[in-house]
KEKOLVEX-403606 format. One record per residue (C-alpha): residue number from 1; x, y, z. Coordinates in nm, 4 decimals, padded with zeros to 6 digits. Layout:
BEGIN
+-----+----------+----------+----------+
:   n :        X :        Y :        Z :
+-----+----------+----------+----------+
: NUM :        X :        Y :        Z :
...
+-----+----------+----------+----------+
//
This chain:
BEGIN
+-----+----------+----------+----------+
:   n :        X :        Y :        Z :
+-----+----------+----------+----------+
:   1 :  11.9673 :  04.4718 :  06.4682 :
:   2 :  11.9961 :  04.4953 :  06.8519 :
:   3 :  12.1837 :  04.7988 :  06.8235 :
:   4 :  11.9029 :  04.9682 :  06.6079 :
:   5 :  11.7095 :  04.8564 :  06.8678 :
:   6 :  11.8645 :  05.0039 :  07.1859 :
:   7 :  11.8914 :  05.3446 :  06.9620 :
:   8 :  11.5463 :  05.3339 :  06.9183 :
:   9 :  11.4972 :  05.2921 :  07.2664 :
:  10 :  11.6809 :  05.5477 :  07.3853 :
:  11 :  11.5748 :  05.8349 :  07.1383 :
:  12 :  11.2010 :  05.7533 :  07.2467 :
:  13 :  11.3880 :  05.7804 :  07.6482 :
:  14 :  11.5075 :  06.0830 :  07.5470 :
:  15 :  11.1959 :  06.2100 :  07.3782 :
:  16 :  10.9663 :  06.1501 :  07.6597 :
:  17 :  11.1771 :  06.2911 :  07.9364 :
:  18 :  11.2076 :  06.6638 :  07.6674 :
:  19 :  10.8338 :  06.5749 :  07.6636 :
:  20 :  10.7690 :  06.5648 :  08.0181 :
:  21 :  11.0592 :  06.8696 :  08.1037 :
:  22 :  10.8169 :  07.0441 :  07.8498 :
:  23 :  10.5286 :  06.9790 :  08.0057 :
:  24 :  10.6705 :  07.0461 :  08.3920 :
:  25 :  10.7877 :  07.3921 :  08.2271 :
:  26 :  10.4289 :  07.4956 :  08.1300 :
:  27 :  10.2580 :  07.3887 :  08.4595 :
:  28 :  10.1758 :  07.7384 :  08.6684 :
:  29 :  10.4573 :  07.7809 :  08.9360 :
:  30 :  10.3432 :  07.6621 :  09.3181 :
:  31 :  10.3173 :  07.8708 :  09.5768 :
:  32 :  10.7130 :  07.7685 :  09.6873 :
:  33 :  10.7812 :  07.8411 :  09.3521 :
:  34 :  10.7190 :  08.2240 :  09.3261 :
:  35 :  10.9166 :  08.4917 :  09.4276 :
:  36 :  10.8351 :  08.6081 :  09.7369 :
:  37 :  10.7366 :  08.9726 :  09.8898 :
:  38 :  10.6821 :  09.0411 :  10.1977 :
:  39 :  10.3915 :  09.2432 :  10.3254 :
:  40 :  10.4477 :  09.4428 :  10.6383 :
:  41 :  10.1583 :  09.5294 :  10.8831 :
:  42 :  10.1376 :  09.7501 :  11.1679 :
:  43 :  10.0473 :  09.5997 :  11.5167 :
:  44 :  09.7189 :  09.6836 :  11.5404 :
:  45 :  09.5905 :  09.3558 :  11.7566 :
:  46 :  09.8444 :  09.1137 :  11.9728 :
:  47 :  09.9834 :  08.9178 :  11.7069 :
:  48 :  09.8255 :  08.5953 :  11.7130 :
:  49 :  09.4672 :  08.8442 :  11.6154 :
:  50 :  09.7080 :  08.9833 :  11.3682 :
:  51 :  09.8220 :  08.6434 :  11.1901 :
:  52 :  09.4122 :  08.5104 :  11.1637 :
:  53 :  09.3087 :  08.8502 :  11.0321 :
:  54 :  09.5788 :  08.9421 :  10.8435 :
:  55 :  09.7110 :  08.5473 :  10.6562 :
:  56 :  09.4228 :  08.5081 :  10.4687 :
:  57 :  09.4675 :  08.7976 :  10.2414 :
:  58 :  09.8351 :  08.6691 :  10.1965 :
:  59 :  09.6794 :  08.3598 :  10.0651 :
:  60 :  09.4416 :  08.5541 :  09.8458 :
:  61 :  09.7170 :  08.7838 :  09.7005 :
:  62 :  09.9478 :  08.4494 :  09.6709 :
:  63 :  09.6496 :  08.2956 :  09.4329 :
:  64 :  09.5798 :  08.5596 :  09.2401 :
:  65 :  09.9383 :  08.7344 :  09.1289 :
:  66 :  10.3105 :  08.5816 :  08.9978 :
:  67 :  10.4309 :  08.6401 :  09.3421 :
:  68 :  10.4530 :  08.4678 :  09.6982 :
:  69 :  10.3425 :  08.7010 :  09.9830 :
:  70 :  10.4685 :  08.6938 :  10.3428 :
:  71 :  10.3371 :  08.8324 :  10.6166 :
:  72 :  10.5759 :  09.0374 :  10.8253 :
:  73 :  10.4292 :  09.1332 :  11.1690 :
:  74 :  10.6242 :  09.4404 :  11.3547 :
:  75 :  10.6567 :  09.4542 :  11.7118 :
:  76 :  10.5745 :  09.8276 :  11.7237 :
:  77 :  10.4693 :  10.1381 :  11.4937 :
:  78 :  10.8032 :  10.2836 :  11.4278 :
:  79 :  10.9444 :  09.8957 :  11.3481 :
:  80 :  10.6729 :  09.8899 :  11.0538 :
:  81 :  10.8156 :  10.2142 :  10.9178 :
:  82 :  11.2120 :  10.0934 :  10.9634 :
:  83 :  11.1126 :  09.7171 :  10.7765 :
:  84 :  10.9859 :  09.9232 :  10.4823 :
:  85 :  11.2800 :  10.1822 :  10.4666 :
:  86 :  11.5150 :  09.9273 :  10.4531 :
:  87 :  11.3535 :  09.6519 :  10.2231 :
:  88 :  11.2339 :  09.4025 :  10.4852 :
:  89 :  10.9001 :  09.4560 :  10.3338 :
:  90 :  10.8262 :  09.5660 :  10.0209 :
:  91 :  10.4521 :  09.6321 :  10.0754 :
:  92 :  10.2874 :  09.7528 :  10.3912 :
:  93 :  09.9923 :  09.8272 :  10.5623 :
:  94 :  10.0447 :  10.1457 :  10.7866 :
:  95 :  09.8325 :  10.3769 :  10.9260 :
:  96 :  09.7676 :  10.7821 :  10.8182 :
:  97 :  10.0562 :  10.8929 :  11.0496 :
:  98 :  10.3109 :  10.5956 :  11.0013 :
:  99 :  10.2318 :  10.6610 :  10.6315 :
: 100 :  10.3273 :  11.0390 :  10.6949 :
: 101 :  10.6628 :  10.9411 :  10.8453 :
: 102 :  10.7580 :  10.7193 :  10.6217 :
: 103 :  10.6847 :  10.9689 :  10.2883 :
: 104 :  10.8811 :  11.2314 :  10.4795 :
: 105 :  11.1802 :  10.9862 :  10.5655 :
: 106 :  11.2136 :  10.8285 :  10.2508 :
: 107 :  10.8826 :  10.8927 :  10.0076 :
: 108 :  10.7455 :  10.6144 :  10.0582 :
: 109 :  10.4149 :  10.5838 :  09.7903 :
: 110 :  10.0471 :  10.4739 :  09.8863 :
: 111 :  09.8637 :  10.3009 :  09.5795 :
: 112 :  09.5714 :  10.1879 :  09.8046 :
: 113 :  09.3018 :  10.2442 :  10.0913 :
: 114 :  09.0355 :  09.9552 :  10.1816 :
: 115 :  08.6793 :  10.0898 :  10.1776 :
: 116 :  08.4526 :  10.0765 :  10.4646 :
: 117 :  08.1595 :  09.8593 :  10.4896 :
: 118 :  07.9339 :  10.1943 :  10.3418 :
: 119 :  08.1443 :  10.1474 :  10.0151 :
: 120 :  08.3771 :  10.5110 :  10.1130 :
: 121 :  08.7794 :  10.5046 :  10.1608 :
: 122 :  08.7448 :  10.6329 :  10.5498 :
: 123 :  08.6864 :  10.5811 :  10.8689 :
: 124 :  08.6942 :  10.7441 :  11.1798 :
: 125 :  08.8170 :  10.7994 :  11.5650 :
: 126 :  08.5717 :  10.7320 :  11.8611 :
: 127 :  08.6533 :  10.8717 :  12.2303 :
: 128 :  08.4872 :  10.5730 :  12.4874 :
: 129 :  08.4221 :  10.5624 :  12.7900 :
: 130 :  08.1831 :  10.2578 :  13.0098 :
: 131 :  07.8567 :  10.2345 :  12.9644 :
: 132 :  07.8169 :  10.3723 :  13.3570 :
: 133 :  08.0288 :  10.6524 :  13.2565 :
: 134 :  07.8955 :  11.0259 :  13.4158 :
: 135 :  08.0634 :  11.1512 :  13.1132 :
: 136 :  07.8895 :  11.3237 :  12.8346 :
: 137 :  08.1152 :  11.5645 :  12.6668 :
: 138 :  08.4737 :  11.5954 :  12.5255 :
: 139 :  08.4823 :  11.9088 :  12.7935 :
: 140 :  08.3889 :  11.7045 :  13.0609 :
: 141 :  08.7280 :  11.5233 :  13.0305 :
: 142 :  08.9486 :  11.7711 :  13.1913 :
: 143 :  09.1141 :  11.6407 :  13.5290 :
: 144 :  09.0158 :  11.2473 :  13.4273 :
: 145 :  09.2817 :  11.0262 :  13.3110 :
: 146 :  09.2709 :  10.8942 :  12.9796 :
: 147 :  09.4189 :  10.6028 :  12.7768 :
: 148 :  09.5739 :  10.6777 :  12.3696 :
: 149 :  09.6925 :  10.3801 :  12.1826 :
: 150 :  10.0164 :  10.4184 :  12.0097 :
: 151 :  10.2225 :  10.7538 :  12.0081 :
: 152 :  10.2265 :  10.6880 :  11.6189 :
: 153 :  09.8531 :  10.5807 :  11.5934 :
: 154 :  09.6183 :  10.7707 :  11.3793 :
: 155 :  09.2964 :  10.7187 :  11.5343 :
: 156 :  09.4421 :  10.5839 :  11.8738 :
: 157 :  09.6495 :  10.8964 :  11.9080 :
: 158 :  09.6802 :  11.1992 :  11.6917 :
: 159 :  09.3248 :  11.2107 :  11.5889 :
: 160 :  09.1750 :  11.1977 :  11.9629 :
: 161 :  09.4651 :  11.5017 :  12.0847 :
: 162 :  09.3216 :  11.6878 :  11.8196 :
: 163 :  08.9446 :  11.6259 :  11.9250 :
: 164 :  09.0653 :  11.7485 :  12.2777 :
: 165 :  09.2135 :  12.0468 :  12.1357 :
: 166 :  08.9581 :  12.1522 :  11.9099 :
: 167 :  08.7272 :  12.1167 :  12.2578 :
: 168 :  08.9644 :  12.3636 :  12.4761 :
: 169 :  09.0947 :  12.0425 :  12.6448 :
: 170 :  09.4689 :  12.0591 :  12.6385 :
: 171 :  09.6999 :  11.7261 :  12.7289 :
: 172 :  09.8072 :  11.8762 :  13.0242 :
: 173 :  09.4308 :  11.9312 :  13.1350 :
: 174 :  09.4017 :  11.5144 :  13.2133 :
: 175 :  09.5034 :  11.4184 :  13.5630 :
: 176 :  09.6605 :  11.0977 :  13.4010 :
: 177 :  09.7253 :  10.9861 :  13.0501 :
: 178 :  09.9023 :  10.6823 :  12.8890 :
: 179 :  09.9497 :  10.5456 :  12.5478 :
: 180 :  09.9216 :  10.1792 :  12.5251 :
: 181 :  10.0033 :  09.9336 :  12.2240 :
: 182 :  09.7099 :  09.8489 :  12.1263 :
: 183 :  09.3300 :  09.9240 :  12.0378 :
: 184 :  09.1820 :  09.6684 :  12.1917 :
: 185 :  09.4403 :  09.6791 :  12.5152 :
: 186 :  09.2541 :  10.0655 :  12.5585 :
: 187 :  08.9087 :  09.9030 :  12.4936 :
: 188 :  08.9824 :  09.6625 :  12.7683 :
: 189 :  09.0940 :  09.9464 :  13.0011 :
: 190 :  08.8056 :  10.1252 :  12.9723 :
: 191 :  08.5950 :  09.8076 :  13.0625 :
: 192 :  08.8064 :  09.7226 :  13.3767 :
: 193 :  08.8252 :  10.0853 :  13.4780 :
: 194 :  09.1590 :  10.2033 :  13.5222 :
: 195 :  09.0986 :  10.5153 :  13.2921 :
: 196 :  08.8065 :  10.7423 :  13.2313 :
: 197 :  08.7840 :  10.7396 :  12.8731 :
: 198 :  09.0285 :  10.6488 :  12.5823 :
: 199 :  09.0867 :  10.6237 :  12.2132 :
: 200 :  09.0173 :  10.3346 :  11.8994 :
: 201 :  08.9429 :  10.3139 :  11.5584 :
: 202 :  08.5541 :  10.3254 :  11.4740 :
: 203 :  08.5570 :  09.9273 :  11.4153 :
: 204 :  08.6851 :  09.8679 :  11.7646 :
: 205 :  08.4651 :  10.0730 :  11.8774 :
: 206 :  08.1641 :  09.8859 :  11.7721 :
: 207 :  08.3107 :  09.5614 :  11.8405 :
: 208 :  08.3407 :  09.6620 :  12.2344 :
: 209 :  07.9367 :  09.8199 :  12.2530 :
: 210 :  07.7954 :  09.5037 :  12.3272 :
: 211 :  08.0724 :  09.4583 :  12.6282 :
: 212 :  07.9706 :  09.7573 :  12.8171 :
: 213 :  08.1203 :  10.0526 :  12.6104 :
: 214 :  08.0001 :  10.3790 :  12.4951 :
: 215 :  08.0812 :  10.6164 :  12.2511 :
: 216 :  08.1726 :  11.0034 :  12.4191 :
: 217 :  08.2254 :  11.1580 :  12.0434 :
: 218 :  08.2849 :  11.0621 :  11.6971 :
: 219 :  08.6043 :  11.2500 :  11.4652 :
: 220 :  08.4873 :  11.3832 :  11.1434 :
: 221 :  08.5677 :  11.1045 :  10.8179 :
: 222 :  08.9576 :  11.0149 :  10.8211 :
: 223 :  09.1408 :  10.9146 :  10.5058 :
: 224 :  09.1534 :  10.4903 :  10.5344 :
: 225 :  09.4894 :  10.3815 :  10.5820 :
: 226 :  09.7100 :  10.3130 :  10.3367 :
: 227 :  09.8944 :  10.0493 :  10.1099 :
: 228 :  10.2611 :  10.1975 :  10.0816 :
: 229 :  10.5165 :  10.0790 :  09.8998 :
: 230 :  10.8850 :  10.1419 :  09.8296 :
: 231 :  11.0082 :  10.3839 :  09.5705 :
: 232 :  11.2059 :  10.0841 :  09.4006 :
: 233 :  10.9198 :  09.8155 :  09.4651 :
: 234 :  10.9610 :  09.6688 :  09.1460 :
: 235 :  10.6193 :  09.7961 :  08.8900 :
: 236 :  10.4942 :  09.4195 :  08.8230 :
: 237 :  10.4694 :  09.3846 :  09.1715 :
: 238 :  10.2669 :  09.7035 :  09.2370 :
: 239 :  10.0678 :  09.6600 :  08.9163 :
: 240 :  09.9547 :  09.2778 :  09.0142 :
: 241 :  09.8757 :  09.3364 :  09.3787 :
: 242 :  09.7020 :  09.6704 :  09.2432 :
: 243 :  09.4625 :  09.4806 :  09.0145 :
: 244 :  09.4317 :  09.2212 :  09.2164 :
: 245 :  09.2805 :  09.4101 :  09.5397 :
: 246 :  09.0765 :  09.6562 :  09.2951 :
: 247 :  08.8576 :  09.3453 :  09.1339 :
: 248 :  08.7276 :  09.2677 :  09.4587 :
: 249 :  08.3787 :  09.3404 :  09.4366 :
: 250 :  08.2186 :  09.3362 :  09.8158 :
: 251 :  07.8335 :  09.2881 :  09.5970 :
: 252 :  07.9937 :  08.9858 :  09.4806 :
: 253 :  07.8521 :  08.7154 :  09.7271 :
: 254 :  08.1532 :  08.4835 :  09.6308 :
: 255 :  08.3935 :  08.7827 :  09.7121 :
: 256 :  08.2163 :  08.8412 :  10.0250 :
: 257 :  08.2264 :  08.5197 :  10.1395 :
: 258 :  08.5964 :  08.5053 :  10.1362 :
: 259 :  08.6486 :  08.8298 :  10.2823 :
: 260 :  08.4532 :  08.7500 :  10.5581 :
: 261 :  08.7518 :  08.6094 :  10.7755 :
: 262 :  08.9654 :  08.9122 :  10.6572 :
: 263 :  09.0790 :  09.2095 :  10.8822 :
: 264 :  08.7418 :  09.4283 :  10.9534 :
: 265 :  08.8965 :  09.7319 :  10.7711 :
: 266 :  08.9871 :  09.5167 :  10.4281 :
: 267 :  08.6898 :  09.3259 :  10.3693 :
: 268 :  08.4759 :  09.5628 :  10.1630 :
: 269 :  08.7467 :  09.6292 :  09.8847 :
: 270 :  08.9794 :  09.9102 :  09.8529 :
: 271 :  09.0063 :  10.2295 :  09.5951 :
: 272 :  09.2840 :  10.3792 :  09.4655 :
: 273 :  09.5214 :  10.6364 :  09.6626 :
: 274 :  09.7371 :  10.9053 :  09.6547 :
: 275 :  09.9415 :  11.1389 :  09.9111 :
: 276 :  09.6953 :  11.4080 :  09.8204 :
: 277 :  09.4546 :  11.2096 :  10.0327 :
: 278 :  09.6585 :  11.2456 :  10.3838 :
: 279 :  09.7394 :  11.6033 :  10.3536 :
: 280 :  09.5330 :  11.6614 :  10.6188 :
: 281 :  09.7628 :  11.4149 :  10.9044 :
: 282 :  10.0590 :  11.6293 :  10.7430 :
: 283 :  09.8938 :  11.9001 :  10.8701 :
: 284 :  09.7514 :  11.8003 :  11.2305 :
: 285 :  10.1442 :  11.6747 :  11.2544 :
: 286 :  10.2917 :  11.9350 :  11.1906 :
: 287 :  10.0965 :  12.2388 :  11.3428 :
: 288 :  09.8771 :  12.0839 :  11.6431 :
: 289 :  09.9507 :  12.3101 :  11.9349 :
: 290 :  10.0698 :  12.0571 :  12.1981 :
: 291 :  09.9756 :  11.7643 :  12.0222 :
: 292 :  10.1833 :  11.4821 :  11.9197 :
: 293 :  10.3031 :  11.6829 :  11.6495 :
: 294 :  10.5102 :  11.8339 :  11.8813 :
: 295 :  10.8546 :  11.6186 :  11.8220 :
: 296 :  10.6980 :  11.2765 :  11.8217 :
: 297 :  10.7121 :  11.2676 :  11.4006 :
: 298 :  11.0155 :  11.4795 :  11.3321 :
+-----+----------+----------+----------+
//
């Protein structure tokens, strides 16, 4: 009788603890749990801007999809494009230029660009210069020094050469230029005078108005910058992160509400995207007559 018992026992031991493996296995994987992909980002703040702006969508994208995102923070443009190319990152956010070097090193594939906040997939360059500035015209700049943000910048750099060039102002034509690392390091510049006039994105821009910045000239509508990913990113993950990024609906008060602590440029929702789209930085690259197509993005 007591061994009927302690077999009893033990098959109700051994039936609870398949019940409660069962149960553990149908639970939804934590966070720590998931397999992990990084996301690379171009330096487009100092990084401690980068990791408030930039986290929160990691969290989002680690809710909402199988997978565990990282966020991978390059020292520099070209260190964006080398993480991708060799599978440090298997998703990245890089401008219309880095984009452009990294499809002609190793076709590397955009599936998305955010939307800006009038519900369109661009944005644009500004030229600044202080609110005090004498300046009034692109043609005015010639023989005043100048500040660029990153050689491999879209709107910090290639964008604003072409501007000059399309105004018969040549590189050579400034008494002193200089590329610095960041947007908002050439919006501070500006404000503490050490160059005439320089280049930022449109959202940087704004941002610096109210500090005693104005804006010279606007560029005509630029592609917004990519999502790229690998060629071998594996499909799951591009089809989960695709969908999503593509449900977010900025009209949705609870979507705006998150996205409010989001990176300017990604809290209205993004639209799909193709390399069709950036044909136009292929071009400026490549044919800009002493621009920085000129060897910088061989």
């Amino acid at each position: 009788m007591i061994l009927i018992d302690q077999g009893f026992h033990a098959m109700k031991r051994i039936t609870l603890l398949v019940g409660l493996l069962l149960l553990i296995m149908q639970l939804p994987a934590t966070a720590a749990d998931k397999p992990v992909v990084r996301f690379g980002v171009i330096p487009r703040y100092n990084p401690l801007v980068m990791y408030k702006r930039y986290q929160p969508i990691m969290d989002y994208l680690t809710a909402e999809t199988p997978y565990r995102f990282e966020l991978k923070i390059s020292k520099d443009y070209p260190e964006a494009v080398r993480f991708l190319k060799q599978g440090v990152t298997q998703v990245s956010s890089l401008g219309d230029v880095t984009f452009a070097e990294a499809n002609l090193a190793y076709q590397a594939v955009p599936i998305l660009k955010p939307l800006n906040g009038d519900g369109t997939p661009f944005y644009r360059s500004a030229i600044i210069v202080r609110a005090d500035s004498p300046l009034n015209s692109i043609k005015e700049l010639r023989g005043r020094t100048m500040a660029f943000g990153s050689p491999h910048s879209t709107s910090g750099n290639l964008i604003p050469r072409y501007m000059l060039w399309d105004n018969g102002v040549h590189i050579q034509d400034l008494k002193r230029w200089e590329n610095l690392q960041h947007h908002d390091a050439v919006a501070k510049s500006i404000l503490k005078g050490q160059f005439d006039a320089g280049a930022v994105k449109d959202v940087v821009a704004q941002k610096y108005k109210s500090h005693g910045l104005r804006i010279l000239a606007w560029s005509a509508p630029i592609p917004a910058v990519p999502l790229v990913v690998r060629t071998d990113t594996p499909p799951d993950v591009v089809k989960t992160l695709t969908v999503a990024l593509m449900k977010l609906d900025r009209a949705n008060p609870a979507h705006q509400k998150m996205m409010q602590t989001w990176d300017d440029e990604f809290r209205h929702g993004f639209a799909p995207a193709t390399k069709n789209d950036y044909q136009g930085i292929f071009r400026m690259i490549k044919n800009i007559p002493l621009g920085c197509g000129i060897g910088c993005h061989k």
